[in-house]
C-alpha positions as CSV (number, residue, x, y, z in Angstrom):
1,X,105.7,69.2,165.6
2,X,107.5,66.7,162.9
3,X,106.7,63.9,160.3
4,X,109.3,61.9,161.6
5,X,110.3,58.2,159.6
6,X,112.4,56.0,161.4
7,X,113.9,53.2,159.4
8,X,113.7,49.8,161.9
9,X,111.3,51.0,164.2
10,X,109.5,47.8,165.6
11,X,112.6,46.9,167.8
12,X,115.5,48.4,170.2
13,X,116.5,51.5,169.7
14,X,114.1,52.1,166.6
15,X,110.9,51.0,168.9
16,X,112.3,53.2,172.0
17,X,113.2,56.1,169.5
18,X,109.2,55.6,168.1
19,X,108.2,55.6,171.7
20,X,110.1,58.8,173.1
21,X,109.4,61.3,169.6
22,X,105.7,59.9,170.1
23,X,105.5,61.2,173.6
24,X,106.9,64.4,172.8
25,X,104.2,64.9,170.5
26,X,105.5,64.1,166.9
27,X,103.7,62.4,164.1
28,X,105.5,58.7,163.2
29,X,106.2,57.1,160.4
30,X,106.9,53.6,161.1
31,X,109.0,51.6,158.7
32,X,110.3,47.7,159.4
33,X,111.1,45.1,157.5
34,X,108.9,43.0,159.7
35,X,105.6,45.4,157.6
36,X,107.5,44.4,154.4
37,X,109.2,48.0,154.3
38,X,112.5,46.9,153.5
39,X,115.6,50.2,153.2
40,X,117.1,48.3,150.0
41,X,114.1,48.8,148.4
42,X,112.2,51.9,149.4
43,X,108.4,52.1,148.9
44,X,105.1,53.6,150.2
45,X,107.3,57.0,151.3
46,X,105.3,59.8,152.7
47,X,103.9,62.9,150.5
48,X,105.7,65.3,153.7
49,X,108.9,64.9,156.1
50,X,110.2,66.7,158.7
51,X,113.1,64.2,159.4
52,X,114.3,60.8,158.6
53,X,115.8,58.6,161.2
54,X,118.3,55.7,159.2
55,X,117.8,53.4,162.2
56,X,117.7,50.0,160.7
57,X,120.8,48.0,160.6
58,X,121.5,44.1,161.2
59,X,124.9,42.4,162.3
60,X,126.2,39.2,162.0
61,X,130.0,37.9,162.9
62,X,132.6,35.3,162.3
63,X,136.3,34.8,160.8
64,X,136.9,35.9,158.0
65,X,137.2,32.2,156.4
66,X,133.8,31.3,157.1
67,X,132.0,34.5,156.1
68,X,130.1,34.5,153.2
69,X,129.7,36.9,150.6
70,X,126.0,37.0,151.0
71,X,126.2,37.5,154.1
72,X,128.7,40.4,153.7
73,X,126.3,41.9,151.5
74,X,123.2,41.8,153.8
75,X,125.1,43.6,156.4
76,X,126.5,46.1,154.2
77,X,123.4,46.5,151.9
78,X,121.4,47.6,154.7
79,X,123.5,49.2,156.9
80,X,125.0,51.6,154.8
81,X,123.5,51.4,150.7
82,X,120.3,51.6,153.0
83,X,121.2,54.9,153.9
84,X,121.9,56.4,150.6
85,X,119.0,54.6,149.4
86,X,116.3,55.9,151.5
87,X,118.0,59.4,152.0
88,X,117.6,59.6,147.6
89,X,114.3,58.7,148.0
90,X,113.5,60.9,150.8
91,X,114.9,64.1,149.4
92,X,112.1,65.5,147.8
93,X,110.4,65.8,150.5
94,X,113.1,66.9,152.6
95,X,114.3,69.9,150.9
96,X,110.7,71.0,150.8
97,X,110.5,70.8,154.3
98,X,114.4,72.0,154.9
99,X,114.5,69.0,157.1
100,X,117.0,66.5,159.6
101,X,118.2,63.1,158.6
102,X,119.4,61.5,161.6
103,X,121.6,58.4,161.0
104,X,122.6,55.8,163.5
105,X,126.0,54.7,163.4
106,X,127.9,52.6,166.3
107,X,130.9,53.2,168.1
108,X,132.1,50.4,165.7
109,X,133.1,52.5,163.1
110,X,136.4,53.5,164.8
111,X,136.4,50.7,167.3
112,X,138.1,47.1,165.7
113,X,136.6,44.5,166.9
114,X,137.1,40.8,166.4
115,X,134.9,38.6,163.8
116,X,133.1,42.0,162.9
117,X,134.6,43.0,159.6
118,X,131.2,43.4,157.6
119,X,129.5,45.4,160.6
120,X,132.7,47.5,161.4
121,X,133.4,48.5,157.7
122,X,129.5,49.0,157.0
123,X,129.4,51.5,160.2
124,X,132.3,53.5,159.0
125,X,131.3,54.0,155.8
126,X,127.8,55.6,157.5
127,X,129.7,57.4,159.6
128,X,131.5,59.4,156.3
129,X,128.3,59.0,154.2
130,X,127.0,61.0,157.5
131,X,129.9,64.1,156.6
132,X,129.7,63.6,153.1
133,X,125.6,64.3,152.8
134,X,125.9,67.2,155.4
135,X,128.1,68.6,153.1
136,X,126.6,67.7,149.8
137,X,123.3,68.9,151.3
138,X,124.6,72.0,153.2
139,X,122.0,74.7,153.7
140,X,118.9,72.5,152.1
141,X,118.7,69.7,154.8
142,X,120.9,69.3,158.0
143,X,122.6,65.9,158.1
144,X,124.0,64.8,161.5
145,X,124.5,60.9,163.3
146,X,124.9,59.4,166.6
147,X,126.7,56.4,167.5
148,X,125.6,54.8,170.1
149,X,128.7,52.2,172.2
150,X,126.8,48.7,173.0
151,X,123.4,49.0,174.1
152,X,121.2,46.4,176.4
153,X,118.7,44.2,176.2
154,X,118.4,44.6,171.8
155,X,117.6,41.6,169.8
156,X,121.2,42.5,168.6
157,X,122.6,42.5,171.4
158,X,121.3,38.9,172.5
159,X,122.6,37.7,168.9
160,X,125.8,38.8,168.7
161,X,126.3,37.9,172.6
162,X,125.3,33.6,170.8
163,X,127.6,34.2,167.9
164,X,130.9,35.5,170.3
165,X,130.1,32.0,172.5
166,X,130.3,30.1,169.3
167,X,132.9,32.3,167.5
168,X,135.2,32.5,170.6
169,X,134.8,28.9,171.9
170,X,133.5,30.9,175.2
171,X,131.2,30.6,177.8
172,X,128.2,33.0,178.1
173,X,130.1,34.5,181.7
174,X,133.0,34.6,179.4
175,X,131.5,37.1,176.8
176,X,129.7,39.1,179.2
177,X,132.8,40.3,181.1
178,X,134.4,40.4,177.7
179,X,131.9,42.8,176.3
180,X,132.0,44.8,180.2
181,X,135.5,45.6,180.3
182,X,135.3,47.7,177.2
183,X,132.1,50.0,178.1
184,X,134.0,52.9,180.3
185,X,130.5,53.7,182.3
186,X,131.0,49.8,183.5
187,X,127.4,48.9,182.1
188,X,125.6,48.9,178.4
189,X,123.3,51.9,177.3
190,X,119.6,51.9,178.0
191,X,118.1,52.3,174.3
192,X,115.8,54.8,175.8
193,X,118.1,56.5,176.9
194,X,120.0,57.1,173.4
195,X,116.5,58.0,172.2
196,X,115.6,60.3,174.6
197,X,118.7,62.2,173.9
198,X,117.7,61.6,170.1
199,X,114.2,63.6,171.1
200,X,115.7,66.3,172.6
201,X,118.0,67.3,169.5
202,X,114.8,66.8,167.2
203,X,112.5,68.9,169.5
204,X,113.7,72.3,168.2
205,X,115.5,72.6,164.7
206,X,117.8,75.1,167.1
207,X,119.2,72.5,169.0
208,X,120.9,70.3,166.1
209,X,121.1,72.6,163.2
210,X,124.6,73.4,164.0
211,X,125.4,69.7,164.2
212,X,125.1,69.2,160.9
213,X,128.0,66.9,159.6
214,X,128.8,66.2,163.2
215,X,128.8,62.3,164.4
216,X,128.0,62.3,168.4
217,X,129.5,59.6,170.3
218,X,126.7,58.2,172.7
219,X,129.8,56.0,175.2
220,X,133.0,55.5,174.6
């Protein structure tokens, strides 16, 4: 089985991802901001790895006018310089082990969406940084993503769900059939079920070496 370090893993998708690789018999490497491990700043890395999970991301959204450059700069500092900064770090170890680094991206990066220009543009750029390392790294570590559409019941999720009420002058009915109407399956994805997927790619290095430089879709 793997050393396996997933980036954001006390909540959402990072905790279910923690939960599912766990069960299937992996060894975890939890690493949150919430235990002061923080992807801007990488720190306390392990001395092997098997595969590196870039789960941790935040979100935040509003018109253009009112949004700040710090808070531009969270978003994109940890969603995408996050990646490149904890995949450097990580390499070492990596190529030793001729390893996976799994990044989480969103349907966002080819979706527009309204008040989300920070978020959008930080996904797209992981989404090429996700080609470009597969590339760069070609036969020394196998790079591949998965973009999950809008998933339920994520401290995200609740947020952003606030932010479009305030943004959009709405009511709470009026965002949620707002945010329905554009999920094809006519309901938001389980987390689990994203990681559970996630687990079955990582179980065998057969079934996602050939993804390598590949972006999955996870919903429309």
């Amino acid at each position: 089985m793997s050393n396996i370090l997933i980036t954001g893993s006390r909540h959402g998708l990072g905790a279910e991802l923690h939960k599912a690789l766990y069960n299937s018999g992996h060894d975890i490497i939890p690493y949150d901001k919430e235990d002061r491990m923080d992807v801007r700043r990488p720190r306390a890395l392990p001395e092997q790895l098997d595969v590196l999970i870039n789960n941790a991301g935040v979100n935040d959204i509003d018109w253009l006018e009112n949004f700040s450059e710090e808070r531009w700069d969270e978003i994109m500092n940890t969603n995408a310089k996050g990646i490149f900064l904890m995949t450097k770090a990580c390499m070492p170890m990596l190529k030793e082990s001729k390893g996976t680094v799994v990044n989480i991206v969103s349907n966002a990066a080819h979706v527009p969406m309204t008040c989300s220009l920070a978020y959008n543009a930080s996904k797209a750029a992981a989404h090429i940084m996700t080609k470009q390392l597969a590339r760069e790294l070609r036969g020394k570590v196998t790079v591949f993503g998965v973009a999950p559409n809008r998933m339920s019941g994520t401290d995200m999720s609740s947020n952003i769900d606030e932010q479009v009420v305030d943004t959009r002058g709405w009511t709470h009915e009026e965002a949620r059939k707002y945010q329905l109407a554009s999920l094809l399956a006519g309901a938001e994805t389980p987390p689990s079920m994203v990681a559970d997927f996630i687990a079955y790619l990582l179980s065998t290095k057969s079934r996602h070496q050939y993804l390598t430089g590949c972006v999955l879709p996870y919903g429309a």
